[in-house]
C-alpha positions in Angstrom: 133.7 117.3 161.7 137.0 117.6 159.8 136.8 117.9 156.0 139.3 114.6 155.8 136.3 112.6 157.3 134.1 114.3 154.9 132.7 111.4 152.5 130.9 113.0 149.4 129.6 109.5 148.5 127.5 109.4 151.4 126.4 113.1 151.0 125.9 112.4 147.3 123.8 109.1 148.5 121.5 110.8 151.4 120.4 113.9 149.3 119.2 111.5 146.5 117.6 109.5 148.8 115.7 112.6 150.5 114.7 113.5 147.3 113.2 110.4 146.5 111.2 110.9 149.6 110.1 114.2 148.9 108.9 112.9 145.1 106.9 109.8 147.5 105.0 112.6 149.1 104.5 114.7 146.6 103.0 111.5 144.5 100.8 110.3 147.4 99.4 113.6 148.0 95.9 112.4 147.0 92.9 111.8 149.1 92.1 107.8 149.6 94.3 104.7 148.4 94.0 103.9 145.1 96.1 102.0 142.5 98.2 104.9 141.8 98.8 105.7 145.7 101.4 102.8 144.9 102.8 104.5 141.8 105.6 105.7 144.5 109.6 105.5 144.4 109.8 103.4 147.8 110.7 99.9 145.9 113.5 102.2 144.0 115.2 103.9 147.1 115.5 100.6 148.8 117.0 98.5 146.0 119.5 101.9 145.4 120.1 101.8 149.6 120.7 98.5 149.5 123.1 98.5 146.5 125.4 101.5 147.0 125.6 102.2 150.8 128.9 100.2 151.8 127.9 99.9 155.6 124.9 97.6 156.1 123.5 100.2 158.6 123.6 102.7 156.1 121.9 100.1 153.7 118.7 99.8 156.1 118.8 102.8 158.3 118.7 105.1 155.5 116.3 103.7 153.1 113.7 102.7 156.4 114.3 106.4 157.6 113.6 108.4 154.4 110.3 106.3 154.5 109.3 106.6 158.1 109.7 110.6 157.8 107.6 110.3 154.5 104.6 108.3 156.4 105.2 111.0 158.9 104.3 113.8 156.8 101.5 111.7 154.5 99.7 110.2 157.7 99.2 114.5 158.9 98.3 115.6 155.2 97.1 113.1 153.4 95.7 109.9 155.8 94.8 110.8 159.0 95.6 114.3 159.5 97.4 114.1 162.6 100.7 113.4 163.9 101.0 109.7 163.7 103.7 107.6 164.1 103.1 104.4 162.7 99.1 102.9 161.3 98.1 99.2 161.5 100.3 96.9 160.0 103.2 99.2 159.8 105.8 96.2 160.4 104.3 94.0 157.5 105.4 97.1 155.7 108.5 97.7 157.2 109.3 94.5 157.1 108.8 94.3 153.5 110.7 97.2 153.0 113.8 96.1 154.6 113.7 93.2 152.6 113.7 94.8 149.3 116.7 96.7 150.8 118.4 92.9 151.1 117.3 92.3 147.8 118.9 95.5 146.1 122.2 94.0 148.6 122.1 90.8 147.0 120.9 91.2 143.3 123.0 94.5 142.1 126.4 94.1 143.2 127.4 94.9 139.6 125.1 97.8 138.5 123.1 96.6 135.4 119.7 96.6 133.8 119.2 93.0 133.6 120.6 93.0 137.9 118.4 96.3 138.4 115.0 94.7 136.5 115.2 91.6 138.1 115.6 93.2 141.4 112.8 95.4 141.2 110.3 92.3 140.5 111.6 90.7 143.1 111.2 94.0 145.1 107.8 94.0 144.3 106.9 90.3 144.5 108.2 90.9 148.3 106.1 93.8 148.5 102.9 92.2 147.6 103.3 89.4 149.5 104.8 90.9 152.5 102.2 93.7 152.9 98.9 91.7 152.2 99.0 90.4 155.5 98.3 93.6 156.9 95.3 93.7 154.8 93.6 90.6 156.9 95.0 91.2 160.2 94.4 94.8 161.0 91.5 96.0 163.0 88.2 96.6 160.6 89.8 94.5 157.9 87.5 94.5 154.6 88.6 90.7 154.1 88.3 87.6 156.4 91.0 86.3 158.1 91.2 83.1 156.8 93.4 81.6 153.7 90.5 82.5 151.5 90.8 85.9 152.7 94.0 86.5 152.1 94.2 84.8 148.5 91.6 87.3 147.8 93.5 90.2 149.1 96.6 89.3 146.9 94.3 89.7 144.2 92.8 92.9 144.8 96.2 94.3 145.6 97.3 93.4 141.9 96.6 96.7 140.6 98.6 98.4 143.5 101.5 96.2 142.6 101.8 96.6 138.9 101.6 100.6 139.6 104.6 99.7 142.1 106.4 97.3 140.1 106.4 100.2 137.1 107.2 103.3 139.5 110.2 101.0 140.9 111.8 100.3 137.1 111.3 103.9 136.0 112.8 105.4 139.6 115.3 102.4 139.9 116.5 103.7 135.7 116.5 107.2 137.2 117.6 106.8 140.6 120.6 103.8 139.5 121.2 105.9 135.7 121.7 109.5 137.6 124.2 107.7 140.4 126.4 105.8 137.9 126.6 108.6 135.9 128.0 110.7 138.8 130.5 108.3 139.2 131.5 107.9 136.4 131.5 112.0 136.0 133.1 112.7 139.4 135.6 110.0 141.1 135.4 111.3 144.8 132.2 109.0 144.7 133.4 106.1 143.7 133.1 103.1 146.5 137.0 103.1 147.4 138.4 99.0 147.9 139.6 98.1 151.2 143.4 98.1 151.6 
């Protein structure tokens, strides 16, 4: 690779983001799920992938790759201890996830608290909703499958999503405060306009 395709930006971006993975594992590294399982920076990364990576594929791959490698390393020391892939309902999750990524696309084109909070309770709106399918669907699920069921999963799962909805404004201040200040500080990582 020559140093004049060398974008500092993108460097600047993926080391931030693996970071923000390595802080998810290191928070989830408790036995069982409980409320503060979802005190994670997931809802964070993918609002900051979807606002600063210029390329769409960056936006998603990125973002859904720093968690897949995190669910690696959590399903063989924390879950299931073993080498697994993906766990039941993995896509409601994903799914979720690359949605929040849209949402941190659309909502914070212009980098600002009021764009950044609304995005992350929309982030987490699409969380809880997304995911609690996965919660009726899944082999040995706790609730039935009905509409009943899944009412009453959204409200079990509120606990989880407040603890998500405050990790993703604290790591979104963090993740979206630390970035703009490098920007500000160094100019090679500015986004430069199309000519």
């Amino acid at each position: 690779m020559s140093l004049t395709k060398f974008n500092p930006r993108t460097t600047v971006l993926l080391v931030t983001m693996l970071v923000t993975a390595v802080i998810r594992v290191l928070l989830s590294w408790q036995p069982g799920i409980s409320p503060m399982s979802n005190f994670t920076p997931v809802g964070a990364m993918a609002l900051f992938g979807g606002a600063y990576f210029s390329k769409s594929y960056k936006a998603y791959l990125f973002p859904v790759l720093t968690l897949f490698l995190g669910d690696i390393v959590l399903n063989k020391l924390v879950f299931y201890h073993e080498w697994r892939l993906l766990y039941d309902g993995w896509y409601w999750t994903y799914g979720s996830f690359a949605l929040m990524v849209l949402t941190g696309q659309l909502m914070i084109k212009k980098v600002s608290v009021t764009n950044v909070v609304l995005a992350s309770v929309v982030a987490t709106l699409i969380h809880w909703i997304g995911t609690s399918p996965a919660c009726i669907f899944f082999p040995g699920s706790m609730y039935p499958k009905t509409f009943n069921g899944w009412l009453t999963s959204l409200v079990a799962a509120i606990p989880y999503e407040r603890n998500l909805l405050l990790s993703t404004l604290i790591f979104s201040g963090i993740l979206f405060g630390e970035f703009e200040w490098l920007q500000r500080r160094f100019t090679a990582l500015q986004l430069k306009p199309a000519l």
